[in-house]
TIZAVEX-28319 format. One record per residue (C-alpha): x negated, z negated, y; residue number from 0. Coordinates in steps of 0.001 Angstrom, whole numbers, padded with zeros to 6 digits. Layout:
BEGIN
<rec><x>X</x><z>Z</z><y>Y</y><seq>NUM</seq></rec>
...
***
This chain:
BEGIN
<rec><x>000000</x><z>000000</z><y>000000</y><seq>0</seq></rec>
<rec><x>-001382</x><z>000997</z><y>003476</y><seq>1</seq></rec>
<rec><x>-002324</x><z>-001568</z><y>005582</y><seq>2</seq></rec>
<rec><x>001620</x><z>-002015</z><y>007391</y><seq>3</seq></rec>
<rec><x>001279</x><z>-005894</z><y>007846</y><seq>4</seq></rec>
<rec><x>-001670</x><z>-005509</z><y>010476</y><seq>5</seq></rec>
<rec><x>-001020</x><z>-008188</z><y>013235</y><seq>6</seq></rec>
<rec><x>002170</x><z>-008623</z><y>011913</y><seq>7</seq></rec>
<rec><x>003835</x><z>-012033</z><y>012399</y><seq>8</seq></rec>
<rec><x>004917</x><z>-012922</z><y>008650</y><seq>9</seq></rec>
<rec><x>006867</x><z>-016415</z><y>007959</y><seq>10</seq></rec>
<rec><x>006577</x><z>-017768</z><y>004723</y><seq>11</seq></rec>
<rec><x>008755</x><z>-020816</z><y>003737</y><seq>12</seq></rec>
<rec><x>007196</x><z>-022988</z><y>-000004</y><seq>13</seq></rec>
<rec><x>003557</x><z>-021301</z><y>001054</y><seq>14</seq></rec>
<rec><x>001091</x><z>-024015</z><y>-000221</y><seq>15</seq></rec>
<rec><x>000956</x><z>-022933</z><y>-003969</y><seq>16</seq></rec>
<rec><x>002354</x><z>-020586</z><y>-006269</y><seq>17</seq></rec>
<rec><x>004255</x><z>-017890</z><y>-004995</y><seq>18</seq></rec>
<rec><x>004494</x><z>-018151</z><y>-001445</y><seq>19</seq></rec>
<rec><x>000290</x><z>-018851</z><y>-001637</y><seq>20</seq></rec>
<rec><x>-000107</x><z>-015607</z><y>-003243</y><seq>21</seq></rec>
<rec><x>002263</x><z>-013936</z><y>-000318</y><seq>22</seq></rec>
<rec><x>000088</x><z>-015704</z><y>001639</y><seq>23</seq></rec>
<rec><x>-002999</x><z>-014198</z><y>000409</y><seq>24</seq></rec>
<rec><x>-001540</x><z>-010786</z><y>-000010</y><seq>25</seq></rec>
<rec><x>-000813</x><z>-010677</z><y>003923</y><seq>26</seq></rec>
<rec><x>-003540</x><z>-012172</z><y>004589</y><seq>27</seq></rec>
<rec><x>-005364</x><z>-008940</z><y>002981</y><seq>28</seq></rec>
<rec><x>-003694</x><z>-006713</z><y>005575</y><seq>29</seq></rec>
<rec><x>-004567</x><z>-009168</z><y>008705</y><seq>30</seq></rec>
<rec><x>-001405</x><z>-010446</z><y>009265</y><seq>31</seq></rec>
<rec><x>-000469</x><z>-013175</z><y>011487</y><seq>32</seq></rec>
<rec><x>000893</x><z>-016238</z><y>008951</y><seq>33</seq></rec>
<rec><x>003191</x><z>-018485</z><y>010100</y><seq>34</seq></rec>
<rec><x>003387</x><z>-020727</z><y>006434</y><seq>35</seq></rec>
<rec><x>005609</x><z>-024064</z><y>005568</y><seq>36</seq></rec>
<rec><x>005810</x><z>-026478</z><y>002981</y><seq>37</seq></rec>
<rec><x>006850</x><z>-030021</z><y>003280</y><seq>38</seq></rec>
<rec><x>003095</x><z>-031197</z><y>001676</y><seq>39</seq></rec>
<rec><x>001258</x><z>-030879</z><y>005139</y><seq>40</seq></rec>
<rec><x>-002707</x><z>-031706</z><y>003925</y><seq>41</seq></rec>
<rec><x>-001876</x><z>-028988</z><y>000801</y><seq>42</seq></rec>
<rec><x>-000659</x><z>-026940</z><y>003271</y><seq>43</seq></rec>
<rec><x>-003347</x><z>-027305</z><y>005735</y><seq>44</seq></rec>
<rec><x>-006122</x><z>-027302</z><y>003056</y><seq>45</seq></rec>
<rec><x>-004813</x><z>-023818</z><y>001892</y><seq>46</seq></rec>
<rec><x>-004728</x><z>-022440</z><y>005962</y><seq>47</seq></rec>
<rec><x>-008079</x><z>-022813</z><y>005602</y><seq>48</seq></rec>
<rec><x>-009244</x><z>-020755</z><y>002981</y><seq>49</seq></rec>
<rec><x>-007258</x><z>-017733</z><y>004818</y><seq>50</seq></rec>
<rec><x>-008252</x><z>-018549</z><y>008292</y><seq>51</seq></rec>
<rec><x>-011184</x><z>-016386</z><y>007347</y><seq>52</seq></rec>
<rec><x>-009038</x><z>-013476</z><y>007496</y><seq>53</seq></rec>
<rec><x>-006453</x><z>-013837</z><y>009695</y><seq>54</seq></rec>
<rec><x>-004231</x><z>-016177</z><y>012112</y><seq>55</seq></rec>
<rec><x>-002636</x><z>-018473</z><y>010897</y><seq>56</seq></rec>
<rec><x>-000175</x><z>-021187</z><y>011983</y><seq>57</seq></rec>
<rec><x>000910</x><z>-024167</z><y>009758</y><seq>58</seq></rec>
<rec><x>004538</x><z>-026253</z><y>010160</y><seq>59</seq></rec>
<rec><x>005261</x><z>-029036</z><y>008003</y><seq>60</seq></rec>
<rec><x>009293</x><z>-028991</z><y>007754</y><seq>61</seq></rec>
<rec><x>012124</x><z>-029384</z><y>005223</y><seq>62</seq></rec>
<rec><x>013424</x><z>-026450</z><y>005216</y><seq>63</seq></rec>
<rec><x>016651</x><z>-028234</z><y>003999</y><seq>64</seq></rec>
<rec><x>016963</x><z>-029350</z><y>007858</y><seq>65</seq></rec>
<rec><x>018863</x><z>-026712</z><y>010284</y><seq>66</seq></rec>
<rec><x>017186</x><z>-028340</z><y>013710</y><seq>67</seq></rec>
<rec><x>013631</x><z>-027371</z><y>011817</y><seq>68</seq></rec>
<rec><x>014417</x><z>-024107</z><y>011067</y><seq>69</seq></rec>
<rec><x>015630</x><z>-023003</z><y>014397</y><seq>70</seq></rec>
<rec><x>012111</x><z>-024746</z><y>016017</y><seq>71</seq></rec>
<rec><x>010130</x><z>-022543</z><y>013341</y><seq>72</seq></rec>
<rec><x>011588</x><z>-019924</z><y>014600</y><seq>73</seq></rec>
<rec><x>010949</x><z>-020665</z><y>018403</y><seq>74</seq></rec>
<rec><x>007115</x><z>-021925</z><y>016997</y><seq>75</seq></rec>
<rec><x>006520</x><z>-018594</z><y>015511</y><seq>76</seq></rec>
<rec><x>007209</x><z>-016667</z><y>018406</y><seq>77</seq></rec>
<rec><x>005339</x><z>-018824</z><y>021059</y><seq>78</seq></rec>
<rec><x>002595</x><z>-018815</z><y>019081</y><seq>79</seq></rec>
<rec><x>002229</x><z>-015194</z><y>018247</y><seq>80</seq></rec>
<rec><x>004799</x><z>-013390</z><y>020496</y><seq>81</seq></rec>
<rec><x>006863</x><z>-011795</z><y>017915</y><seq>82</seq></rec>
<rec><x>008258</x><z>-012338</z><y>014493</y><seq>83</seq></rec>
<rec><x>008546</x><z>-009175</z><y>012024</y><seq>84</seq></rec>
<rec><x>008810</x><z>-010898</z><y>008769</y><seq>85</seq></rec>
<rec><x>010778</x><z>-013817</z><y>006900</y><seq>86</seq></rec>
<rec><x>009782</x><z>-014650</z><y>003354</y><seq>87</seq></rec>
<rec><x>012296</x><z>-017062</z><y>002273</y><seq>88</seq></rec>
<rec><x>010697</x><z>-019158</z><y>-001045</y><seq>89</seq></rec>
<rec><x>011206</x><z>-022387</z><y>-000585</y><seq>90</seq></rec>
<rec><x>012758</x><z>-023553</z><y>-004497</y><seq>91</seq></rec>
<rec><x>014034</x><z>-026481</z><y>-006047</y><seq>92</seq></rec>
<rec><x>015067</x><z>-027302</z><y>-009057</y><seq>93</seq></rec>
<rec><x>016709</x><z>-030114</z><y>-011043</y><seq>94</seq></rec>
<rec><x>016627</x><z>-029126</z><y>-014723</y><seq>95</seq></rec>
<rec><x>019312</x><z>-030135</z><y>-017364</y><seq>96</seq></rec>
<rec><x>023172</x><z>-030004</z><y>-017397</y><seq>97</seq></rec>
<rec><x>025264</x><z>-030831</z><y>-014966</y><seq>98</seq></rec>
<rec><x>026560</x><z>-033674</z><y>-016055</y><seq>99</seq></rec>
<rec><x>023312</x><z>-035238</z><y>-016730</y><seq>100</seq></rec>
<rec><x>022084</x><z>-034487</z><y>-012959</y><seq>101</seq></rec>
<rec><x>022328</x><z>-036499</z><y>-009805</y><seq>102</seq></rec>
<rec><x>024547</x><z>-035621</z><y>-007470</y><seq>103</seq></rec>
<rec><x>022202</x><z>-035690</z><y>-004823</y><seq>104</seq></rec>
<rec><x>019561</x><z>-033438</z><y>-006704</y><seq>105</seq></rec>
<rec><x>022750</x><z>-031001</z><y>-006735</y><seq>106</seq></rec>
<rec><x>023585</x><z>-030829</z><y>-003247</y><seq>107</seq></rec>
<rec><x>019679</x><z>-030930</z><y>-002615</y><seq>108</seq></rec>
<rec><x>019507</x><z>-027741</z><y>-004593</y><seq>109</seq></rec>
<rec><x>022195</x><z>-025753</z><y>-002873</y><seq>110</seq></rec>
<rec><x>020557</x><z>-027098</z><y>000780</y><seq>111</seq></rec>
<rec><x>017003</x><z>-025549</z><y>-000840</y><seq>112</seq></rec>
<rec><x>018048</x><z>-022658</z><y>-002411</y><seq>113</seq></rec>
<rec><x>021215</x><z>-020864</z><y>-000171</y><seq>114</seq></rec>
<rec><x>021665</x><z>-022992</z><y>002404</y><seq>115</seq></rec>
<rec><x>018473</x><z>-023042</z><y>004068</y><seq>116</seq></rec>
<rec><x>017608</x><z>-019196</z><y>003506</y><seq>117</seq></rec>
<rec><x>021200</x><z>-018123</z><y>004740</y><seq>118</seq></rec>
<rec><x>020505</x><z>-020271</z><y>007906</y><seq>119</seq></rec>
<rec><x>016941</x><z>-018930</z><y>008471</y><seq>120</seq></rec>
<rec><x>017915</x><z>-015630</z><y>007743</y><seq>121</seq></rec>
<rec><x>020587</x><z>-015878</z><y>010758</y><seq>122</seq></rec>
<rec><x>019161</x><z>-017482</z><y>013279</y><seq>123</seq></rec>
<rec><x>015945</x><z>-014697</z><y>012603</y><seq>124</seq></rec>
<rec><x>017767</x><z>-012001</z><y>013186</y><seq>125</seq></rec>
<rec><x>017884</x><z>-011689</z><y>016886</y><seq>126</seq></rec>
<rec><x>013928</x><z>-012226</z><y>016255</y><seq>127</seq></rec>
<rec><x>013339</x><z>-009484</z><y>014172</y><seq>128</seq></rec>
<rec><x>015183</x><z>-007684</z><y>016662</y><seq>129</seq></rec>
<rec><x>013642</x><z>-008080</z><y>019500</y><seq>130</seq></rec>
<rec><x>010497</x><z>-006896</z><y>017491</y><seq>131</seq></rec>
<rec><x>012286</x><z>-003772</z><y>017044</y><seq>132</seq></rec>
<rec><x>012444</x><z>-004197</z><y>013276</y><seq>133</seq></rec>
<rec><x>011012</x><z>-006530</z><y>010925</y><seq>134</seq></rec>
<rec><x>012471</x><z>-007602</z><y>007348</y><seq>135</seq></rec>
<rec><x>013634</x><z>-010870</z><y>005319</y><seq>136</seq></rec>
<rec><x>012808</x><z>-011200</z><y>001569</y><seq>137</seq></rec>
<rec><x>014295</x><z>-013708</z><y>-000795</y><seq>138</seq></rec>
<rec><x>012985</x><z>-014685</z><y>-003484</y><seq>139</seq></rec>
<rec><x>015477</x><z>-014669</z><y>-006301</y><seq>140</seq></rec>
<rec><x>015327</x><z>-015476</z><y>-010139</y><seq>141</seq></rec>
<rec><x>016579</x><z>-013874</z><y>-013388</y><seq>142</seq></rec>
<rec><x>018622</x><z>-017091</z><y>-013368</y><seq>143</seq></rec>
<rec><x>020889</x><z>-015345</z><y>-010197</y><seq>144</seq></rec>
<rec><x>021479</x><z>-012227</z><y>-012478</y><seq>145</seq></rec>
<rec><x>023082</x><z>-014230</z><y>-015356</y><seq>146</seq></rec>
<rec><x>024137</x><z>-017299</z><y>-016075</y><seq>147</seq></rec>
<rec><x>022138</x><z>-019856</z><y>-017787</y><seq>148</seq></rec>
<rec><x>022748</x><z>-023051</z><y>-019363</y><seq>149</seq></rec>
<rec><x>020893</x><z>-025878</z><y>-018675</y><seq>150</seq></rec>
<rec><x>020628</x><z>-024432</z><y>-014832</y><seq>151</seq></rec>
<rec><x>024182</x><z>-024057</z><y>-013342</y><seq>152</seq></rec>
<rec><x>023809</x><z>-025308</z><y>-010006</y><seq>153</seq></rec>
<rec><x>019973</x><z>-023147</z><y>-010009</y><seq>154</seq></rec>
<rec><x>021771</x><z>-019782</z><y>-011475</y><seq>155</seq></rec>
<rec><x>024572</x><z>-020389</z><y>-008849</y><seq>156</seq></rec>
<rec><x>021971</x><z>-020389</z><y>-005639</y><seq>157</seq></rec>
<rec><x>020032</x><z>-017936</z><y>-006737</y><seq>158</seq></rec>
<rec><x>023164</x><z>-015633</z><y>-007543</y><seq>159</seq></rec>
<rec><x>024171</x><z>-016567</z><y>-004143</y><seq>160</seq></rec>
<rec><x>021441</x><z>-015690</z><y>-002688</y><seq>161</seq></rec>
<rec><x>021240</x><z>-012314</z><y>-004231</y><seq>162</seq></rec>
<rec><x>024309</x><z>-011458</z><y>-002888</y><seq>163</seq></rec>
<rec><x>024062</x><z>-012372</z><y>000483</y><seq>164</seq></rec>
<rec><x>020456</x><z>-010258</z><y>000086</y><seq>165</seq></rec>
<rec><x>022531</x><z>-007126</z><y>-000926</y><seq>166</seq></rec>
<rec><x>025217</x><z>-007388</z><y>001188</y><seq>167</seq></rec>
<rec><x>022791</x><z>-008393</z><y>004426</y><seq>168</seq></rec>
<rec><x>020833</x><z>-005109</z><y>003595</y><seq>169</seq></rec>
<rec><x>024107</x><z>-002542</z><y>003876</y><seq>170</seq></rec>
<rec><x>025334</x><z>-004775</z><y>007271</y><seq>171</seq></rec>
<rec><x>021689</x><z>-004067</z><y>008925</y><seq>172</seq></rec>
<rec><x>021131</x><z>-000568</z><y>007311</y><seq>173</seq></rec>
<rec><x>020643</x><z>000803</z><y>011035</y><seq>174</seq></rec>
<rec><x>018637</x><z>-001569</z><y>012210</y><seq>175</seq></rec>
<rec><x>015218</x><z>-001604</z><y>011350</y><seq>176</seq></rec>
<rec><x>015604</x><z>-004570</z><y>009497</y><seq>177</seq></rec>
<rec><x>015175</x><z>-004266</z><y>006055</y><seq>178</seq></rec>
<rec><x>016588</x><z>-006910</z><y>003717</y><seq>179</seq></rec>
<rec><x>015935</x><z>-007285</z><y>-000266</y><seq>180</seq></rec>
<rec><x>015582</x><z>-009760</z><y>-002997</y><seq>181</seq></rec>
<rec><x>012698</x><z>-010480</z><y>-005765</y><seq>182</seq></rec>
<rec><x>014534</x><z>-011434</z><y>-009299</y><seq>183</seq></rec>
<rec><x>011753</x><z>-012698</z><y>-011482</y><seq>184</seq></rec>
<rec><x>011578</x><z>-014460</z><y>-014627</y><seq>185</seq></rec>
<rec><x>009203</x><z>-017209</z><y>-015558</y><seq>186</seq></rec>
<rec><x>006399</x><z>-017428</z><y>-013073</y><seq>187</seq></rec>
<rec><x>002688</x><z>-019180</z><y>-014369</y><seq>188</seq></rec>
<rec><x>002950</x><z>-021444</z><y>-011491</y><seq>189</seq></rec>
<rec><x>003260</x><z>-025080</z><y>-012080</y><seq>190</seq></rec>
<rec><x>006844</x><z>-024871</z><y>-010906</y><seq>191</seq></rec>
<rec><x>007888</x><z>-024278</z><y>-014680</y><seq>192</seq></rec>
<rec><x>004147</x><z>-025137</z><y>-016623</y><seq>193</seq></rec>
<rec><x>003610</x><z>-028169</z><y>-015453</y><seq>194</seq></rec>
<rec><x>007227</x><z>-029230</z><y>-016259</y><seq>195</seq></rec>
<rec><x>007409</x><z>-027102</z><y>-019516</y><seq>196</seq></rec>
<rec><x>009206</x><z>-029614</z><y>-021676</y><seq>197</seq></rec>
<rec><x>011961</x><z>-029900</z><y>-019681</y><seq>198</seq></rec>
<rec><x>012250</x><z>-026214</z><y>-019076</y><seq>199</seq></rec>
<rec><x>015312</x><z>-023935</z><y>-021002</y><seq>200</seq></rec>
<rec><x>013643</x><z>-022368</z><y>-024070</y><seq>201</seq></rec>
<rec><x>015651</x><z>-019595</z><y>-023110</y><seq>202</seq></rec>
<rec><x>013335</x><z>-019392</z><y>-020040</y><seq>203</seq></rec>
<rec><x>010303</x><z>-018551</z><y>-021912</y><seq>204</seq></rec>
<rec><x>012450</x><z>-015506</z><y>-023759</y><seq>205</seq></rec>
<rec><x>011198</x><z>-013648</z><y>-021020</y><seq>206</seq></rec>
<rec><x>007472</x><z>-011996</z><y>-020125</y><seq>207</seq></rec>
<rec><x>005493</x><z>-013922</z><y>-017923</y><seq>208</seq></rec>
<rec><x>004555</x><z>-012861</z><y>-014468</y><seq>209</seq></rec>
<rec><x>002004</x><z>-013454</z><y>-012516</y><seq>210</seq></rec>
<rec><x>002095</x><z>-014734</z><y>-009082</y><seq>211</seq></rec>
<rec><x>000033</x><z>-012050</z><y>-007758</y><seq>212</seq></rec>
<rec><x>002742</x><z>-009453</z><y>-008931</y><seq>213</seq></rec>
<rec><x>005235</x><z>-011362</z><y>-007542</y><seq>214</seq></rec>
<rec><x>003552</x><z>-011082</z><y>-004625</y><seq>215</seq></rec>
<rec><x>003330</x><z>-007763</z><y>-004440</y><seq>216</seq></rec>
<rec><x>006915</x><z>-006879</z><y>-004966</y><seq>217</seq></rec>
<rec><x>007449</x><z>-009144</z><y>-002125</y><seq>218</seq></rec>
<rec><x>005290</x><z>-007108</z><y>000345</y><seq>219</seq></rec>
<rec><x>006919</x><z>-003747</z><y>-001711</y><seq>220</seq></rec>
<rec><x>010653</x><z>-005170</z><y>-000405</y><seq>221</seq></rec>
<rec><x>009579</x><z>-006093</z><y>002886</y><seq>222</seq></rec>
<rec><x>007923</x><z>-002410</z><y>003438</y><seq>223</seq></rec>
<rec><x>011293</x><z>-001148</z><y>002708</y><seq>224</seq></rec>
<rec><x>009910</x><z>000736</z><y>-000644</y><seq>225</seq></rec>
<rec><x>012629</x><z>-001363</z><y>-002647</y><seq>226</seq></rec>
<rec><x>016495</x><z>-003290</z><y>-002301</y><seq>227</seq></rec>
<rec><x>015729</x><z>-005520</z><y>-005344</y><seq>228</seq></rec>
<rec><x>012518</x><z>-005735</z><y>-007934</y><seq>229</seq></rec>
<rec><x>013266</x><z>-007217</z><y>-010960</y><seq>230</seq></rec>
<rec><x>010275</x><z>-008819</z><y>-013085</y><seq>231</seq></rec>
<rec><x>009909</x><z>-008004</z><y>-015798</y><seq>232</seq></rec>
<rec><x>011061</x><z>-004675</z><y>-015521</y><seq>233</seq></rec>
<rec><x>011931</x><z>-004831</z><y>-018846</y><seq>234</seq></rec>
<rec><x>014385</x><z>-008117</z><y>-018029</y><seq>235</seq></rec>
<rec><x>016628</x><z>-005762</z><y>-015513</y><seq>236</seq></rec>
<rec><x>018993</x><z>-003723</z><y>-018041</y><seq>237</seq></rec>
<rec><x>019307</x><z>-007464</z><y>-020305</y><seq>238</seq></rec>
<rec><x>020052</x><z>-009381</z><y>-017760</y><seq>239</seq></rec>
<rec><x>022685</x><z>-006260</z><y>-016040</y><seq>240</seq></rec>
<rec><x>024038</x><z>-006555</z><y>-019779</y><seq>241</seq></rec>
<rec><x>024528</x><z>-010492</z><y>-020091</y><seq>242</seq></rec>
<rec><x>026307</x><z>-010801</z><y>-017028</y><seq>243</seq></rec>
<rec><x>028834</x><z>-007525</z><y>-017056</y><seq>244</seq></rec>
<rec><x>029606</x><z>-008466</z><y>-021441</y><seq>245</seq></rec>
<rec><x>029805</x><z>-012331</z><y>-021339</y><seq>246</seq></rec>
<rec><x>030606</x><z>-012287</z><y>-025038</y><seq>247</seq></rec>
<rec><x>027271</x><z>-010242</z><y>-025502</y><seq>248</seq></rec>
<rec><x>025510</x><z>-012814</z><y>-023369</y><seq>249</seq></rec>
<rec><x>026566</x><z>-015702</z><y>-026428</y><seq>250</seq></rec>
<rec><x>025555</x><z>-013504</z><y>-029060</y><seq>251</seq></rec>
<rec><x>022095</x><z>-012625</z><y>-028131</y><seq>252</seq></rec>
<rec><x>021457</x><z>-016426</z><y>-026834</y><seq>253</seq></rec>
<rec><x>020525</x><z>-017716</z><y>-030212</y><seq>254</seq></rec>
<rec><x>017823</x><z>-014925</z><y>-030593</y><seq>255</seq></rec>
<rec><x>016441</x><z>-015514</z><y>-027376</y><seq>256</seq></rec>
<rec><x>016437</x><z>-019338</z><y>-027716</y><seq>257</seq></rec>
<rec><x>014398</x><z>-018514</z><y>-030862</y><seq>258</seq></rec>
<rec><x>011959</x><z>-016111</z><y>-028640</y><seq>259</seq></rec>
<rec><x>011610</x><z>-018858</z><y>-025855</y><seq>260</seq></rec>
<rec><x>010467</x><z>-021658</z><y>-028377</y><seq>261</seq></rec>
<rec><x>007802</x><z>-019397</z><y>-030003</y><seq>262</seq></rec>
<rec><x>006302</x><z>-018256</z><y>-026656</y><seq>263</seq></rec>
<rec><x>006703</x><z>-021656</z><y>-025339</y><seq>264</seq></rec>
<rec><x>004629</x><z>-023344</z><y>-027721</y><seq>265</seq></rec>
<rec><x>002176</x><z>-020882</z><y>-027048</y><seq>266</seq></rec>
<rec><x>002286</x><z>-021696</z><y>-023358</y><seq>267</seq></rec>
<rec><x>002010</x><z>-025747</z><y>-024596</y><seq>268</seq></rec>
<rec><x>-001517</x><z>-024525</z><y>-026623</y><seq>269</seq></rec>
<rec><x>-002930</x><z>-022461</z><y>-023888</y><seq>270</seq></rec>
<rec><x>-002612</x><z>-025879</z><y>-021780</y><seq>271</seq></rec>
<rec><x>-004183</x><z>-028178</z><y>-024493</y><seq>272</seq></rec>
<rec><x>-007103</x><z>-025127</z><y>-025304</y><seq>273</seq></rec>
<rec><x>-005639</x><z>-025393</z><y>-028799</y><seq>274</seq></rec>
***
């Protein structure tokens, strides 16, 4: 990809590890400006460092769960850079098991994380990205927001949300210069599902692994406008289109896949003990 970031101011919400790092880095590449959050501020300020090397960059330490912060990221952005062109919304929770085993404050807590926040950001950006004269907002998604899964109603129900306010944003700014799109992965090797892997859906691990770096590049491939939606794997789009259009289809291939996840999982649990 040609160099399209350059000076570009790129916001980047969950950007001390895992994915958002490696949008980070990615931008960073191209010599954007980075405007990056995360609630951790010495993680976050630790990993400003390694990039400052290459490129501007601003760090704010925020919940992203809180409206008043995201409207002053947004005014922080643009004083310190003059313009905003890009919102990468990544910021993820999530409270694993069934529902009626959760909190009901780790419930609402995921809907403020996942939809909530990203809707709100995405809004009040808007007359931003305008006033750049175009610009784009990525979400990042999950396979979870294409079908159902057990074990992850409250996560599938965000991220589903969030897919479809990323598809229908797209057609209402279609004239705009502002291009809109969502990332659908699967299981990401980030500690976001390894370094909880017992507690994670064997289901999950049914899946291919991605990296984060590929993650990372469909990101930049949506906000360029080259794609609407890039699901990872590939491979994952046409099951997941499947599961959620033939519901019956959905409980018949689940045992299978269960079986799939636990084999690959336990690979995952070796690879981490160097057995």
């Amino acid at each position: 990809m040609k160099n399209i970031f350059t000076h570009k101011t790129i916001i980047i919400t969950g950007a001390s590890a895992g994915v958002g790092a490696a949008c980070a880095r990615a931008f960073a590449a191209q010599n954007a400006k980075l405007v990056l959050v995360a609630r951790g501020e010495t993680a976050l300020n630790t990993f400003a460092e390694e990039l400052r090397a290459q490129c501007e960059v601003l760090t704010v330490a925020m919940d992203v769960a809180s409206n008043e912060d995201c409207l002053t990221l947004l005014e922080m952005a643009e004083s310190a850079f003059g313009t905003v062109h890009v919102i990468i919304n990544n910021a993820g929770m999530h409270s694993r098991g069934d529902l009626e085993k959760l909190n009901p404050d780790d419930v609402a807590a995921m809907v403020d994380v996942n939809m909530r926040a990203p809707l709100l950001l995405s809004c009040a950006a808007i007359p931003y990205l305008r006033r750049a004269g175009s610009g784009a907002i990525v979400n990042v998604g999950s396979l979870a927001g294409r079908a159902p899964l057990q074990g992850a109603a409250t996560y599938s129900a965000t991220k589903a949300g969030l897919r479809a306010f990323s598809l229908a944003l797209a057609d209402e700014l279609r004239d705009s210069g502002i291009v809109v799109g969502v990332i659908s992965p699967g299981p990401i090797d980030t500690g976001f599902i390894m370094d909880e892997i017992d507690a994670v859906e064997d289901i999950v691990f049914s899946q291919p692994m991605s990296s984060t770096e590929q993650v990372a590049d469909a990101v930049l491939k949506v906000a360029a406008g080259e794609e609407t939606e890039i699901v990872l794997p590939a491979s994952s789009a046409k099951l997941t289109h499947l599961s959620y259009l033939f519901p019956r289809l959905r409980r018949l291939l689940r045992p299978r896949l269960y079986a799939q996840g636990r084999k690959n999982k336990q690979k995952y649990r070796n690879r981490q003990t160097g057995k």
